[in-house]
C-alpha positions as CSV (number, residue, x, y, z in Angstrom):
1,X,0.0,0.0,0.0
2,X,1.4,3.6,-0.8
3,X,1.9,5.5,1.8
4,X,1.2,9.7,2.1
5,X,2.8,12.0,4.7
6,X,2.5,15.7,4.8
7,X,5.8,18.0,5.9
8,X,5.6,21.9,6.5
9,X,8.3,23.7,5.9
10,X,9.4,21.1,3.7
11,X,11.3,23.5,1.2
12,X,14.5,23.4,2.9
13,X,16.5,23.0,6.2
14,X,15.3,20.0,8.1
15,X,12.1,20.1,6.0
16,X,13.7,19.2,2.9
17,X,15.6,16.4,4.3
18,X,13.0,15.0,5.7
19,X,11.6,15.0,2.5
20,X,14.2,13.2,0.6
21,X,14.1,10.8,3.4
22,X,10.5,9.9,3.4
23,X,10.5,9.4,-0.4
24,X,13.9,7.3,0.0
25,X,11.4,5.2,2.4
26,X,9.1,4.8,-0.7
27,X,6.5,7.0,0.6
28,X,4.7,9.7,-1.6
29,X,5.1,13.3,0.0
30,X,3.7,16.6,0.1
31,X,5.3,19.4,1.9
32,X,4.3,23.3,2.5
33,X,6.5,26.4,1.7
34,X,6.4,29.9,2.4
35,X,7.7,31.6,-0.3
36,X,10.9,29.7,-1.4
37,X,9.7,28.4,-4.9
38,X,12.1,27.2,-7.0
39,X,13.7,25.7,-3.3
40,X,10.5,23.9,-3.4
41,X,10.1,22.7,-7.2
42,X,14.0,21.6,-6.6
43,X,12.9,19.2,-3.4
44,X,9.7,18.4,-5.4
45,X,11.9,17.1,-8.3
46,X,14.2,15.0,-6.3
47,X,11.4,13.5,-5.1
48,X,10.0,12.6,-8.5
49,X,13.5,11.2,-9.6
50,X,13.3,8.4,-6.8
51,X,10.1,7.3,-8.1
52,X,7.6,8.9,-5.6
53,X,4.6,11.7,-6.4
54,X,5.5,15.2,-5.1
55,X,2.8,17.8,-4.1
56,X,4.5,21.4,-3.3
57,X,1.8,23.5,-1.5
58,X,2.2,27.4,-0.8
59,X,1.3,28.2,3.2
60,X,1.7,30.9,5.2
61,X,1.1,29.2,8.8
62,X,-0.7,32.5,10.1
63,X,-3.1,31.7,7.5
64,X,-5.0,29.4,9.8
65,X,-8.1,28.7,7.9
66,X,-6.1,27.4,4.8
67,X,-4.7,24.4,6.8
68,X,-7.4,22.0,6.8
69,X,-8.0,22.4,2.5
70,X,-4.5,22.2,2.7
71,X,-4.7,18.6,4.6
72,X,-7.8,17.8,2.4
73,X,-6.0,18.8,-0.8
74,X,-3.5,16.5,0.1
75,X,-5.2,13.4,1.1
76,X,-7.0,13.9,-2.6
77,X,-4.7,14.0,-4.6
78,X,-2.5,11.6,-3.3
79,X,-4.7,8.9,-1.4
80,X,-5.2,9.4,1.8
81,X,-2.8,10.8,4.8
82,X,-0.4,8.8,6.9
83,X,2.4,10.6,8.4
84,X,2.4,14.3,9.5
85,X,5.9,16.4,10.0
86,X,4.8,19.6,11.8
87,X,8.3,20.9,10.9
88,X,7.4,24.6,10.0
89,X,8.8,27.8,12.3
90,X,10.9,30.7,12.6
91,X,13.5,32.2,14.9
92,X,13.0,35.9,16.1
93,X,15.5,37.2,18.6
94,X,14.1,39.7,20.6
95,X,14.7,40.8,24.6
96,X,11.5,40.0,26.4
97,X,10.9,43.7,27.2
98,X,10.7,44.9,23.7
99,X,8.5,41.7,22.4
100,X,5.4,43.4,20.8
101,X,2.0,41.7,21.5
102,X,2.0,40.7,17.8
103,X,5.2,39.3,17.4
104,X,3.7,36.8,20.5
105,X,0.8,36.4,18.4
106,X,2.6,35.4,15.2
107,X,4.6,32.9,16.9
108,X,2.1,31.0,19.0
109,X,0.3,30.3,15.8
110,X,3.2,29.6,13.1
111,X,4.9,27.1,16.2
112,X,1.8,26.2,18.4
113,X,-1.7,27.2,16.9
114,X,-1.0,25.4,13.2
115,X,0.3,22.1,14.4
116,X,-2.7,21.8,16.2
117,X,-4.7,22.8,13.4
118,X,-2.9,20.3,11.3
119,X,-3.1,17.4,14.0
120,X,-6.8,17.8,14.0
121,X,-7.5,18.0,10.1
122,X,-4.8,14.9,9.5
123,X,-6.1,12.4,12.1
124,X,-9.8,11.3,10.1
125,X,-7.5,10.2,7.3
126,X,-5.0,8.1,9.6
127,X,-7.9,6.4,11.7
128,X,-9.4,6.0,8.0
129,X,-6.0,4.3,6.9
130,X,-5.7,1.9,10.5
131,X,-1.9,3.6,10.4
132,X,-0.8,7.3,11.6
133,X,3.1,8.7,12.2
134,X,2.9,12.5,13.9
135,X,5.8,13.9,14.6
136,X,6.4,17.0,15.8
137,X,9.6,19.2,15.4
138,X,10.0,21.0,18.7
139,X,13.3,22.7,19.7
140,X,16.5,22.6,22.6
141,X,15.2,25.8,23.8
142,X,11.6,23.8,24.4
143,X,13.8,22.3,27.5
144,X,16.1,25.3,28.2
145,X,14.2,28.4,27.6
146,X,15.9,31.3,25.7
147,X,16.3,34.7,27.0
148,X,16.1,36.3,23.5
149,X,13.5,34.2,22.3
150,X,10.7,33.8,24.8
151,X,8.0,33.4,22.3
152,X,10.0,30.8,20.1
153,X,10.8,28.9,23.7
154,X,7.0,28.7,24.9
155,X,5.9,27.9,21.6
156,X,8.3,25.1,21.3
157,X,7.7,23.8,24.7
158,X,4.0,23.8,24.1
159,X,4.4,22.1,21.5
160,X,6.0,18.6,23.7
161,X,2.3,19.0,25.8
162,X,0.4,19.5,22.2
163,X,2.5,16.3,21.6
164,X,2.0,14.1,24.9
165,X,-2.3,15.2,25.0
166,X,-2.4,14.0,21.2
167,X,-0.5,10.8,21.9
168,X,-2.3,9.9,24.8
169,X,-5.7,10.6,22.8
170,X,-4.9,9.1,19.3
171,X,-3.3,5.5,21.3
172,X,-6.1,3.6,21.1
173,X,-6.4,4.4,17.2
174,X,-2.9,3.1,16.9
175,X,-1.4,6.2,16.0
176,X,1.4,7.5,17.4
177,X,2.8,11.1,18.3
178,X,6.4,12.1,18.9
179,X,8.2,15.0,19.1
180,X,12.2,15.9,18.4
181,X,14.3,18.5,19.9
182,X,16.9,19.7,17.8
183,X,20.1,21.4,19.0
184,X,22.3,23.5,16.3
185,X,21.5,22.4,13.3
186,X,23.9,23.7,9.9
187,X,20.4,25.3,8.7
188,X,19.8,29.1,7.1
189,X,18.3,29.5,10.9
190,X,21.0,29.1,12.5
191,X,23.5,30.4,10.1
192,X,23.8,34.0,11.5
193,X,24.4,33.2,15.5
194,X,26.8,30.2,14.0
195,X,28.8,32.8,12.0
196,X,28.5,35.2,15.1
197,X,29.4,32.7,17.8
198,X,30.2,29.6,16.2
199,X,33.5,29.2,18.3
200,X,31.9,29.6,21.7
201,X,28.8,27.1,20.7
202,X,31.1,24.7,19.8
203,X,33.2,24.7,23.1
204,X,29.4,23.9,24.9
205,X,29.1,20.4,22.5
206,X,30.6,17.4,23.6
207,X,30.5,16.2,20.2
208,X,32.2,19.1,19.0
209,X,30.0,19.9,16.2
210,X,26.4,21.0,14.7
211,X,24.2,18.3,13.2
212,X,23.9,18.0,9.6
213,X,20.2,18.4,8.5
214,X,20.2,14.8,7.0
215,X,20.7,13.1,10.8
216,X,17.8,15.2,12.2
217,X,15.7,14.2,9.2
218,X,17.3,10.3,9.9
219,X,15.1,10.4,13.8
220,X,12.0,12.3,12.1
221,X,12.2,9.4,9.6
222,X,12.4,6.5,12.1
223,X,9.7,8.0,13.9
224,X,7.8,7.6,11.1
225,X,8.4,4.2,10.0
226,X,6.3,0.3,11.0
227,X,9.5,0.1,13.2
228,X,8.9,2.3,15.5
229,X,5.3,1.5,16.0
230,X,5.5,1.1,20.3
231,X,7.0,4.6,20.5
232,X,4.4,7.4,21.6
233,X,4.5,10.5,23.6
234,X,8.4,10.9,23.6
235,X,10.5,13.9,23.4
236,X,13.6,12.7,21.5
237,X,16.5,15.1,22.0
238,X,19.5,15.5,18.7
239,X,21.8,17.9,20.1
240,X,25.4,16.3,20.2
241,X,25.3,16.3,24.4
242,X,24.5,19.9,24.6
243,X,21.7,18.9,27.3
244,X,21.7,15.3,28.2
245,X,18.1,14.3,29.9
């Protein structure tokens, strides 16, 4: 049976790997995009050239009532949903006591609000299917907090509770929901404090090093898969020792 899974943000960074690395599993896959186009008709075409069908959909997160036709789009044309990748987000450093109301806003629902929203749309199709993979990309600052980034922090960490309530609910339908904390990851997100401070992060990794999207992508992936089928609820941490749990 073909298998669908649905990735936001899927037109580069850890999106885009995860991509590749779903379609390498032999699943079809449609991914979200801001506004990097011809990013997105390049991931769409690697995807083709392993064999699998592609669907590149246009999303601004904040555009809240698009998400379920988005989820509905996708399920039609490709038969059905499987596996959802809440993947999408953006970094905004800002000290808390200049953080506008609407920069709060904008964050809660790209980070918080829209997986939700996504969650809720995707899970008729899984129970449908009698198979469903969730997994939610979450962040090192979800467990640490972040003094210029209070908004991204809470967003993230309510994401592991969105994660944990979801898993607990969707058990008994045999679908499972997971979420993965990233550390430093060589993404364009991260490319400006890495430039700025690379030295000094690298002195606080034991390993020494920033993950490569692809290894990030490797967990999401594995989350995903039959294998991993008695895994729910868990906050799986890729950071190179950075925190250790």
């Amino acid at each position: 049976m073909n298998r669908v899974a649905l990735v936001t943000g899927g037109s580069r960074g850890i999106g885009a790997a995860t991509v590749r690395r779903l379609a390498q599993m032999g699943l079809d896959v449609a991914f979200t995009y801001r506004s990097a186009r011809a990013e997105a008709e390049r991931v769409a075409a690697e995807v083709e050239a392993l064999g699998r069908r592609a669907l590149a959909i246009p999303l601004d997160l904040t555009e809240l009532a698009r998400i379920k036709p988005v989820v509905d789009e996708v399920a039609a044309a490709l038969g059905g949903l499987h596996v959802l990748v809440n993947n999408a987000g953006y970094v905004q450093r800002v000290p808390p006591e200049s953080l506008s109301l609407a920069d709060w806003e904008r964050m809660i629902q790209v980070g918080l609000t829209a997986p939700f929203l996504f969650i809720q749309a995707a899970v008729p199709y899984m129970k449908a299917a009698g198979f469903g993979r969730i997994v939610n990309v979450s962040s090192l600052r979800a467990l640490t907090g972040s003094p210029h980034g209070v908004h991204y922090a809470a967003a993230k960490a309510g994401l592991l509770g969105l994660t944990k309530s979801f898993a607990l609910a969707l058990a008994p339908h045999g679908i499972t929901v997971n979420a993965v904390c990233p550390g430093f990851v060589d993404t364009d997100i991260n490319r400006e404090q890495l430039r700025a401070r690379g030295p000094e992060i690298l002195r606080q990794i034991p390993l020494g090093r920033v993950a490569q999207p692809e290894e990030v992508a490797a967990l999401i992936a594995f989350l995903c898969s039959e294998e991993a089928g008695y895994i729910t609820g868990a906050t799986l941490s890729i950071n190179g020792g950075l925190r250790m749990d």
